[in-house]
N, C-alpha and C positions, 0 to 999 in steps of 0.2 A: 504494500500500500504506500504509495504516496503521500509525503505532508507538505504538507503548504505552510512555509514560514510569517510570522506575521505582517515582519517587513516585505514578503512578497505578494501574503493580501493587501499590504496598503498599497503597492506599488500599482497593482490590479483595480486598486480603488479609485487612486490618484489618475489613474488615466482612461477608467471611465467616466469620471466624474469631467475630464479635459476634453474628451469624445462629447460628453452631455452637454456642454458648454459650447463647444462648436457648432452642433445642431441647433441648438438654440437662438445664435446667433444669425445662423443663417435664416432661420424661421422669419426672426423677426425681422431680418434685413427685409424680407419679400413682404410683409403683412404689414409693417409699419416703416415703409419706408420715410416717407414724408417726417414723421417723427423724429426718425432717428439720422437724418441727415445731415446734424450736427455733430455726430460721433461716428470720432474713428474707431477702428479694432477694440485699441487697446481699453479708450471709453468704455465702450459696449462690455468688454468682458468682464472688464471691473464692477460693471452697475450687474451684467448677469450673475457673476461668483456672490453679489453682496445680495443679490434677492434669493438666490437660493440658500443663501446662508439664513437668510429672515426666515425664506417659508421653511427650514427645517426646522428653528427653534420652535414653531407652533404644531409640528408633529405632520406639515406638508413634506413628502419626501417621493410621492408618485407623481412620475413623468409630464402627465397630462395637466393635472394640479399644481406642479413647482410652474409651466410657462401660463398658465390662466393667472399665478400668483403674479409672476413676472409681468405680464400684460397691465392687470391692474396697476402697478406700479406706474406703469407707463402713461396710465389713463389719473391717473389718481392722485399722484406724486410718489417719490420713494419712499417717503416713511408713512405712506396710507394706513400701514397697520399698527402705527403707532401713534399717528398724527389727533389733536385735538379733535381736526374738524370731521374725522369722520369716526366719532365714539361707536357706532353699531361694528365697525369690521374689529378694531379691539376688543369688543365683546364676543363676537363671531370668534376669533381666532384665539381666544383664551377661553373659550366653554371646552364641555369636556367633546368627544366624539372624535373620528377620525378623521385624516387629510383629506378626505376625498368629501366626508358631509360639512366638513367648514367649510372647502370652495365651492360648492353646491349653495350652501345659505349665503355667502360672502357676493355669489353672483346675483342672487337674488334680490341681495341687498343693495347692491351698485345698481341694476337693474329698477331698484325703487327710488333711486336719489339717494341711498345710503346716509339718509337724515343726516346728510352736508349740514356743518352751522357754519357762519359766515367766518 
């Protein structure tokens, strides 16, 4: 049997997490271009590694839920999930439940005005 040393799962880790991050980037290059036309590469990665870093503290870690997190951001500002003006996604994203039922109600909520205060 085979073992896989730790430092070689992280190695595995580290470079699909570098794989994840470049699909993503690419994603959004096509879907929000206009947006993001003021950032380069290195921008973009930076702002992608820092939201996926946010949506994992909240227990976001599936593929589909870290770029709808990232998008929000996009739409919302970066710190949306921390931000004053929109108290309903910090309550969304600190309730209990899974990654995939917070971005479900978190859409829903953006979707309703996300009780924005000025």
């Amino acid at each position: 049997m085979i073992e896989i040393r730790a430092d070689q799962m992280s190695l595995f880790a580290a470079r699909e997490r570098e794989t994840f991050v470049r699909r993503v980037m690419t994603y959004l290059r096509t879907q929000h271009e206009e947006r993001l036309r003021e950032f380069d590469d290195a921008q973009l990665q930076a702002l992608v590694g820092r939201q996926i870093s946010a949506a994992a503290t909240y227990g976001i870690g599936a593929e589909a839920d870290v770029v709808l997190f990232i998008e929000m951001s996009l739409a919302f500002g970066n710190d949306f999930h921390c931000s004053w003006r929109y108290p309903a996604a910090e309550r969304i994203l600190n309730s209990s439940g899974d990654g995939t039922s917070k971005m479900q109600a978190l859409l829903t909520a953006a979707q309703s005005g996300f009780e924005a205060q000025p």
